[in-house]
Structures are given as structure tokens and as C-alpha cells.
Phi, psi and omega in degrees: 000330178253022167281318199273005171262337168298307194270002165271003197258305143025257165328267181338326193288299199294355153292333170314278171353292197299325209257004175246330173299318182285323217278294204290305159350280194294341185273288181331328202242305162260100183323302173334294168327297165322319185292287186317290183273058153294142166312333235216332187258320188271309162118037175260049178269115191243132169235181201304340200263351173087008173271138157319124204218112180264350152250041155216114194244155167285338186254347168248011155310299178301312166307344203273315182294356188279158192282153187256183183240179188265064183249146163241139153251156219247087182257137156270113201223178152260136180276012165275352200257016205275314166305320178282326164286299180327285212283347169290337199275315165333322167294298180303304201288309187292323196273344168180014163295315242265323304177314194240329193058037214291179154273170197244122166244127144263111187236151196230164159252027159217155176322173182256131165302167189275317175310283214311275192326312194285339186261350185264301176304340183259012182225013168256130145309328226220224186267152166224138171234145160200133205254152186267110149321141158307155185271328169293356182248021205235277251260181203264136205277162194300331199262351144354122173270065172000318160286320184270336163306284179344301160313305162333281189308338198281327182300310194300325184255021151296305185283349199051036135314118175322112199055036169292350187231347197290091169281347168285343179297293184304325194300319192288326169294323181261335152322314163282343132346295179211007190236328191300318192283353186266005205292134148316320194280015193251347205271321209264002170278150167237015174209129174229144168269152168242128189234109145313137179298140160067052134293168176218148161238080248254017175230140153248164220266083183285350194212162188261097173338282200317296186317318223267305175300305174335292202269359169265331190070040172276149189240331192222152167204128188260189172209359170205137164229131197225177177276134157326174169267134170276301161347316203248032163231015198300330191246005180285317178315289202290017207252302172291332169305296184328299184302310209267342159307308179283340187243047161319330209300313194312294227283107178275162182310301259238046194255173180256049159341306200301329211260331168280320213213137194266354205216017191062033174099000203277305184243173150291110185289301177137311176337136180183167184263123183291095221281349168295359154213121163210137194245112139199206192263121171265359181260049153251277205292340150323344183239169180345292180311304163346302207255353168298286191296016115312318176297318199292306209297305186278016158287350175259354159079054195280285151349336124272340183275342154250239172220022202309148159268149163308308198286353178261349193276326183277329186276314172332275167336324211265290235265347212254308206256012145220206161281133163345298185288032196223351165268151214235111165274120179256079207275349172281346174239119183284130158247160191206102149239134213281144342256045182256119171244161178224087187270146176279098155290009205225133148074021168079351179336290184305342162285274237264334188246021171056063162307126131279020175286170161251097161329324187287314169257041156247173208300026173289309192242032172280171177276349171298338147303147204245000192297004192265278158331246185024287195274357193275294207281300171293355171238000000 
């Protein structure tokens, strides 16, 4: 009798095995699949005693076991900026870290405080690091010509254009621009999220975003795309035309032009991804195409003479130097840095991840989204 109670126990273990083995398959590969049985979409909270528990969950028991990808998350930070970092990582860590364990990278252009370290580490699950910019990847290069960058900023803050006058502003654009990934604590990642001090995350996260890009084979993923400041780019299009004259070789056919230019490349729509929220692959700015066009941008000494922003410089680069299908609307995570909210509206996304945002403001459905466009061309 207890052989044969041994080899039905057996038996039970290993359909179990097969039938969770097949279950995690079938959720990577069919997106659908995936959606439909999330533990968290089926509502399965449980704690040891068998009671209902909504803070001990199955999905996040599952999340916890799942193999991670070679990801960090990335804050740029101030040690003044330490109340505003605290409620950003606190949001991310309750809403799905706590869950996943990613590690945490910080980077300052001055030490980090001891206060900064101590209130940021205590409110991480896992590891936290935290790096000293180089001074050569920060501050505004010797050959810049200081008068006419001056003239600039001065004209700019004539127009009230935001941070128009600001040299720390451009140090910082550009430094995310062409530098942030080259950080020593960075080299052993190939995927990072960038989370800004005094963010919100008003959904929570049932599935691990990094996995997600991995297994799609996706290289960037936004959550609001919107129109530039015309002001602070009047010479970047044409900065970029230059580079794709010399360089065809970068531009694959099947690329997204169209969502920059209305015109096959002639002029600049303004459109771009916003870059205070982005999960993507750093060995995309890491490579050739990337780091050429970054050098040709920044030989003009354009960063300064203007205003270029990172984000039309990473979206330009995102949509141009690969395939369509290698971009991501990560329309399921509500994000909010004031004043752009991204509430999920589609496919019950706002049900299934219990948001607390109002569908009713988000920036989606202003006319400064480019989120219309987008899905008209990418899907």
C-alpha cells in the first residue's frame, strides 16, 4: 500500500511539474495566454492558513521565483532631491520591486550624502548602489564657445522657455544622451528603467516589465509620447539628415520615419518619447549606429548652443536605427511626473492593475499627444 501510495504521489508531483512547466511556456510566448491566467487577473490571494490575504498573493510568490533579466533600475538624482527620490523608489518597490528585486543604480554629479544613502537604502528591497558622475561625461566641454552658448540661454529665457537659461539642465540632457550608460556601475547591465525623483505609479505590475522587452525581443519602451519644444531644437533635424546622408548604411528599411515626419523625412514632426519614463536595452546606445550619432550631434556643439533634450535625441535614434517592432507603448503602467499622467485605458488595463489614476486625465488624450500617430503607424 505504500508503494503504491508513493508512486501515485509521484505521478501528482510530476503532472503538477509538467502542467506549470507548460503554464509558464505558454504565458511567455502567448501574450494572450499570459494576460487571461495571471494570478492577479484570476484574483488568487492566499495566505498560509488558506485565508483570504491580498498582502500575500500567488503572483507574487511566482514573480518572486521567476528568473530576472540582467536589468537595474536608474535614478539620476540630487542629494537635495532626497524627499522626492524616497517617494519615487516607494511607489516602484510596493507596486512591483518588492516582487521582482531588481537592483537600484544612483548616480549624482557630487557624492551622495550619507542622509541620501540612508533613506533611499531603507525603503529598497534588495541592493542599492550609488555613483559619482565623471566630470568629463557631466560638465560642458572646453571648446564650446561660452559667448555665443550665453547669447543663447539669454535669448531663451527672453521666450520663457523652460530651463532656457539653465547650464545644468543641458549638462544633464546631455550626459543621458551619451553618457549615463557608459557609468561603471552600469557596465555589467544590459537593461535599465529610468525612474525620476517625484514620480508616481498609480497601477500595479502583475508581470516583470525587463522579461517582457527580453521575450518580445523589444529594445525601448515608453508611456507618453508627445511634441517638442520647437525652440529649444531649431537645428537638430538638420544635424540629423546630415548624419543619415553619411551614414545609410544605420537606417534598416522597415524603420519608423513616418511617426517622426510627415513628409518622409524632410521636416521634423516634433514627436518624440519622453524619456522620464523609459525600460530599455543599453547595448542599443551602446552600439555603432548610437554612438556615431551621438558624437555627429554632439560635435555641434547643439547641447548647448541649444537645448537639445535627451528625449527627442533617444527618440530620433529609437525610431530611425532599427525596426518598427523593436518599440514598445507600455500602455499597462500608470505613470505620473506632474504635469504628464499616463492612466491605462485599454483591454480592462486599469481594472486588472486596481489604478488609482482618472482615465479622464490622461495625457493620451490631449492635443500635445503624439499617442494617436504612433498607434496609427506601429500597429
Amino acid at each position: 500500500m505504500a508503494l503504491k501510495a508513493n508512486t501515485a504521489t509521484r505521478r501528482i508531483l510530476l503532472a503538477m511539474f509538467i502542467g506549470i512547466t507548460l503554464h509558464s511556456i505558454f504565458s511567455y510566448t502567448h501574450e494572450d495566454y499570459g494576460r487571461v491566467t495571471s494570478l492577479r487577473n484570476m484574483n488568487l490571494h492566499l495566505s498560509w492558513d488558506g485565508v483570504m490575504d491580498p498582502d500575500q498573493s500567488l503572483f507574487e510568490a511566482a514573480l518572486m521565483t521567476q528568473p530576472k533579466a540582467n536589468a537595474t533600475i536608474l535614478m539620476l538624482a540630487r542629494n537635495s532631491d532626497v524627499d522626492s527620490a524616497v517617494q519615487s523608489v516607494t511607489q516602484l518597490e510596493d507596486k512591483l520591486n518588492r516582487n521582482v528585486g531588481y537592483p537600484w543604480v544612483f548616480l549624482n554629479e557630487e557624492p551622495f550624502s550619507e542622509e541620501f544613502k540612508r533613506r533611499v537604502s531603507n525603503v529598497i528591497s534588495g541592493v542599492a548602489k550609488f555613483g559619482q558622475i565623471p566630470q568629463e561625461h557631466w560638465f560642458q566641454s572646453d571648446w564650446i564657445d561660452e559667448e555665443k552658448a550665453q547669447a543663447s540661454r539669454d535669448e531663451m529665457v527672453s521666450q520663457n522657455i523652460i530651463y532656457g537659461g539653465s547650464v545644468s539642465y543641458r549638462n544633464m540632457c546631455r550626459f543621458n544622451s551619451g553618457f549615463f550608460f557608459r557609468h561603471s556601475l552600469l557596465q555589467e547591465y544590459k537593461w535599465y528603467w529610468r525612474v525620476e525623483p517625484d514620480v508616481q505609479f498609480h497601477c500595479h505590475i502583475d508581470y516583470d516589465p525587463f522579461r517582457y522587452m527580453e521575450e518580445h525581443n523589444k529594445t525601448y519602451g515608453y508611456t507618453v509620447t508627445l511634441e517638442e519644444y520647437v525652440q529649444t531644437i531649431p537645428t537638430l533635424w538638420a544635424a540629423t539628415k546630415e548624419f543619415i546622408a553619411g551614414h545609410p548604411e544605420h537606417i534598416p528599411q522597415d524603420n519608423s520615419m513616418s511617426y517622426l515626419s510627415y513628409d518622409n523625412g524632410d521636416s521634423y514632426n516634433l514627436c518624440h518619447f519622453w524619456s522620464n519614463f523609459q525600460i530599455a536595452d543599453m547595448d542599443f546606445w551602446r552600439g555603432e549606429a548610437y554612438i556615431q550619432y551621438f558624437e555627429h550631434l554632439d560635435s555641434t556643439g547643439g547641447f548647448y548652443y541649444e537645448r537639445w533634450g535627451d528625449a527627442p535625441v533617444h527618440s530620433i535614434a529609437a525610431a530611425l536605427f532599427q525596426s518598427k517592432d523593436k518599440i514598445h507603448f507600455f500602455d499597462d503602467i500608470g505613470h505620473e511626473h506632474r504635469p504628464f499622467t499616463h492612466c491605462p485605458q485599454r483591454d480592462g488595463a486599469w481594472t486588472r492593475g486596481k489604478c488609482g489614476c482618472d482615465p479622464e486625465r490622461s495625457f493620451d488624450d490631449t492635443r500635445w499627444s503624439c499617442l494617436e500617430r504612433r498607434e496609427r503607424i506601429f500597429n
